[in-house]
N, C-alpha and C positions, 0 to 999 in steps of 0.2 A: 699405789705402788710408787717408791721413791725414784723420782727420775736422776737417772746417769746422765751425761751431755753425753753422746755419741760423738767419737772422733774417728774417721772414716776415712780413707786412701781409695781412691777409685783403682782398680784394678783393668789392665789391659790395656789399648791404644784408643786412637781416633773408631767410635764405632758407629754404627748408625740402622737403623731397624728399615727392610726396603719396603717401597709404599705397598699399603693393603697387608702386611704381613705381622704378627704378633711381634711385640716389641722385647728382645731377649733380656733378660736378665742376667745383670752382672752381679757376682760376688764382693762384700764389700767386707774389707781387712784393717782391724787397728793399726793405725799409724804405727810403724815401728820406731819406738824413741823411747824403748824402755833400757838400752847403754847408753854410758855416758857417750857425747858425740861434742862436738863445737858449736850442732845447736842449741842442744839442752842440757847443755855441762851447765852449773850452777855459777852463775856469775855474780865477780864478787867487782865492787866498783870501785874506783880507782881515785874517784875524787868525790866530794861532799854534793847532795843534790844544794841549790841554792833554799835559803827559806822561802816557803810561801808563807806568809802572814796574811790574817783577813780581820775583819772587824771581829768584838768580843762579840760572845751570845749570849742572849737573855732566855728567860725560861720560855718564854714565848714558840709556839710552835707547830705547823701546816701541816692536815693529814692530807696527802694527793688525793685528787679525784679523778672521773674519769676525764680524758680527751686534756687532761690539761699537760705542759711541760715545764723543764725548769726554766724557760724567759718567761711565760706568762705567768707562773708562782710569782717571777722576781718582777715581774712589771706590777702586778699589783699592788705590793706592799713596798714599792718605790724603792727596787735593791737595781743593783747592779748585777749580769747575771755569775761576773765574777766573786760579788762580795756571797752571793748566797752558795756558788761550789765552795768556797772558803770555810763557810760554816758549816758543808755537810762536807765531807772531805771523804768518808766512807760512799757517801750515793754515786752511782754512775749516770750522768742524764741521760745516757742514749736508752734508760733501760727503767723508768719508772713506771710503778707499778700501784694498782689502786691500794691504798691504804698504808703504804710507806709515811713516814712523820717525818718531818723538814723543819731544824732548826732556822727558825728566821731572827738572824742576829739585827740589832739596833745601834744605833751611833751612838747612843750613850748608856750602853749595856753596861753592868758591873764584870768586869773581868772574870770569869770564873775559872777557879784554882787549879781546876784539874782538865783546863781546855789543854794544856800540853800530855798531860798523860795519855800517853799513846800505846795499847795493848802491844808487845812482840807480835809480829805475823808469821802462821805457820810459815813452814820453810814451805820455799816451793825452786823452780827449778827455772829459771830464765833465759830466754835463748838472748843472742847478742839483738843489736836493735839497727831497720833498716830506715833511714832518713830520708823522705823525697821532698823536695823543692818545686811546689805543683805552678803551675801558670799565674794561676792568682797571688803569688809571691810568697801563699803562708806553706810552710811545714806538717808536713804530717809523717809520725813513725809508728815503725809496727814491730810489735816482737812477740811472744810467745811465752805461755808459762803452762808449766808440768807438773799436777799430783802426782804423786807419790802411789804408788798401787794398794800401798798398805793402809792409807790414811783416810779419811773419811772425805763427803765432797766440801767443797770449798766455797765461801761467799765470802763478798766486799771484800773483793781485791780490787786495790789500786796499786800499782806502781809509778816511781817518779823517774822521768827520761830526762835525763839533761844533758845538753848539748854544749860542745869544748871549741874552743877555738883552734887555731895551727899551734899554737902555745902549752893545748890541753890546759886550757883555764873553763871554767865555766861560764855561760854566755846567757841562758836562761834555762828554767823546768819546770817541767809540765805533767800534771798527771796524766797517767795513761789507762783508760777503763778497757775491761773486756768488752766482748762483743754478747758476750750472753750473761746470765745471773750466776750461773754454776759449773763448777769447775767438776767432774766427778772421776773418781777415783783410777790414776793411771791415764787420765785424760787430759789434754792440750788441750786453750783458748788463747785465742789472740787478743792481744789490747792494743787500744789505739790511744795518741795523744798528738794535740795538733800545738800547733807553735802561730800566733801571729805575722803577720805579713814584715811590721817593723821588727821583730828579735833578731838580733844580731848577726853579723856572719859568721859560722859553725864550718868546722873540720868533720867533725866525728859526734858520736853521741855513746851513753852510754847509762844504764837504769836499775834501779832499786826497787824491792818491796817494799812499799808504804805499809799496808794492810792489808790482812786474808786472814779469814775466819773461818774454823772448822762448823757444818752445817750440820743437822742432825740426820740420818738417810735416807728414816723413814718419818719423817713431816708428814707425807702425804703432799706438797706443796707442787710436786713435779708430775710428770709421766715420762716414759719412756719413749721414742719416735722412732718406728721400723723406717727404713729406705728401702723401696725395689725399684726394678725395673731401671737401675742406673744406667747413663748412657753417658761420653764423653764426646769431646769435638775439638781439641785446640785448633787455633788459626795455625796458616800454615809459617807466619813468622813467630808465635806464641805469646803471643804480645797480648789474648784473650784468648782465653778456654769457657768454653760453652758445655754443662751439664746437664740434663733432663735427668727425670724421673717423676717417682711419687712417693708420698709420705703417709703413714695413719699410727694411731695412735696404739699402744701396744694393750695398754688397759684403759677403760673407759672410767673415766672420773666418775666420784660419786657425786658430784653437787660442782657446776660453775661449769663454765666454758672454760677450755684450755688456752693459752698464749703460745702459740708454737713458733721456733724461728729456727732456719735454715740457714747455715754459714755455706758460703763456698770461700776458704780462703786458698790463694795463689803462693807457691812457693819457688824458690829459684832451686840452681846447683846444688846447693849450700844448704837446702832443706827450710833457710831463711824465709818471712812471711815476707812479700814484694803487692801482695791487692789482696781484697776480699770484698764480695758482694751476699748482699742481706735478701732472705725471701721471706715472706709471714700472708699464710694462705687469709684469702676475701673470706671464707668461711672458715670454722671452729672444726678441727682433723676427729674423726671418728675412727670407730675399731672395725667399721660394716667395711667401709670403701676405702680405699687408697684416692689422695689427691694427688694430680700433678704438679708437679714444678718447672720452673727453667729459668737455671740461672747462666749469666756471662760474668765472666772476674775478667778486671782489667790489668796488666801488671804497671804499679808506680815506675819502676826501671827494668832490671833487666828481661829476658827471656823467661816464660812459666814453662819450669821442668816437671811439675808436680801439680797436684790440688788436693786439697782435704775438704771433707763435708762434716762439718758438726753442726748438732741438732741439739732443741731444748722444748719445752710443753712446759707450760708453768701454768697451775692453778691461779687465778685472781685472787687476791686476799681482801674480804669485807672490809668495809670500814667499821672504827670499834662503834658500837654504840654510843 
């Protein structure tokens, strides 16, 4: 069965199951974000992202395996792990997956003609983008994108975030990856992109579709991931929200263990993304049992008025022979 990303709205207040007693189940509701609103009105950008240029690519090229990431690809073959996002500009590192192939560009590659040609990306729907300025002095934003109900689901999305100064000039940009592989139809994913410690000092920020790709539905590649047993908790300043539950899996895969990941993202007033925290159960979600989870989202700034829960199951992709 082709999996949807579930995007979920916990419904109801602060709730809490009393000791020794069945734990209640909550009903869980599509995010409402199917009118236009100021979150997910379609944003159009105002100023040019800056170039990123990277080194040429040669025909040369890494199929992942398992436990590896994208610094240890790039420590290998002596890249930088900047020069090797450069040459895959589609991959998302927070999300590699067995059997993906990785251009590994060369210093003295022959240019290749159609490294600019870059596909149009489906249209998709981008909310405005929130900026925090962490302890550690680098940058990280967050914002949100929205299929289309009618459209099929969506891979290799990137968007680029670039940050303005008081001026509204441009200061630097960054790509911004999702938090899961797929986007399904009528469904919200957050992206992330972080900025260095040394980039410049920024006013404002504001982001474009790089890349996004219509998926086919039924791959087989996905499953589907029920949530019960939902429970909420924000702190009493909102500063974190605390969710439990449990997860299993809607249909049982024919072949492989499944990838399953559990978003809690944080929203503000504004329906704006302000944190989001990751879950991926010790053991492989079946259709027999429900697992538990518990996540806490922290917010980057203001007060958490909201949370949403999205979910993904992703089949492993062999290596080719």
């Amino acid at each position: 069965m082709a999996a949807l990303a579930a995007v979920l709205l916990l419904e109801g207040g602060c709730s809490s199951a009393p000791s020794g007693s069945a734990q209640p189940t909550v009903t869980l509701r599509p995010l409402a974000l199917a009118s236009p609103s100021p979150t997910l009105a379609r944003h159009t950008p105002t100023v040019r992202p800056l170039p990123t240029t990277g080194p040429s690519p040669t025909p040369f090229s890494h199929v992942v395996s398992a436990n590896e990431t994208l610094l240890s690809i790039a420590s290998r073959y002596g890249l930088t792990l900047e020069a090797l996002q450069a040459a895959n500009p589609g991959i998302n590192p927070r999300l590699l997956t067995i059997g993906q192939t990785l251009v590994i560009p060369g210093p003295e590659g022959t240019p290749d003609p159609l490294a600019g040609a870059v596909a149009t990306p489906v249209p998709l729907s981008l909310s405005g983008v929130r900026c925090f300025r962490l302890v550690t002095a680098t940058t990280t934003c967050l914002l949100a994108a929205r299929n289309a109900a009618t459209r099929p689901p969506i891979e290799g999305m990137v968007a680029l975030v670039t940050l303005l100064d008081a001026s509204g000039r441009p200061v630097a940009t960054r790509p911004a990856y999702p938090v899961l592989n797929r986007l399904a139809p009528g469904g919200t994913v957050v992206l992330v992109a972080d900025f260095p410690a040394q980039t410049k000092e920024w006013l404002q920020a504001e982001a474009s579709l790089d890349t996004a790709f219509e998926a086919d539905a039924a791959d087989g590649r996905f499953s589907d991931v029920i949530l019960t047993r939902a429970t909420q908790d924000p702190a009493p300043d909102r500063r974190s929200w605390r969710v439990s539950g449990a997860a299993r899996l809607a249909s049982e895969p024919t072949s492989g263990e499944v990838r399953a990941t559990v978003v809690l993202a944080a929203l503000d007033s504004a329906q704006q993304v302000i944190g989001f925290a990751i879950w991926e159960p010790a053991s492989p979600l079946s259709t027999a049992e429900d697992t538990p989870f518990d996540l806490t989202v922290y917010s980057l700034g203001p007060p958490i008025a909201d949370t949403v829960l999205l979910t993904e199951a992703q089949l492993p992709v062999s290596p080719s022979p």
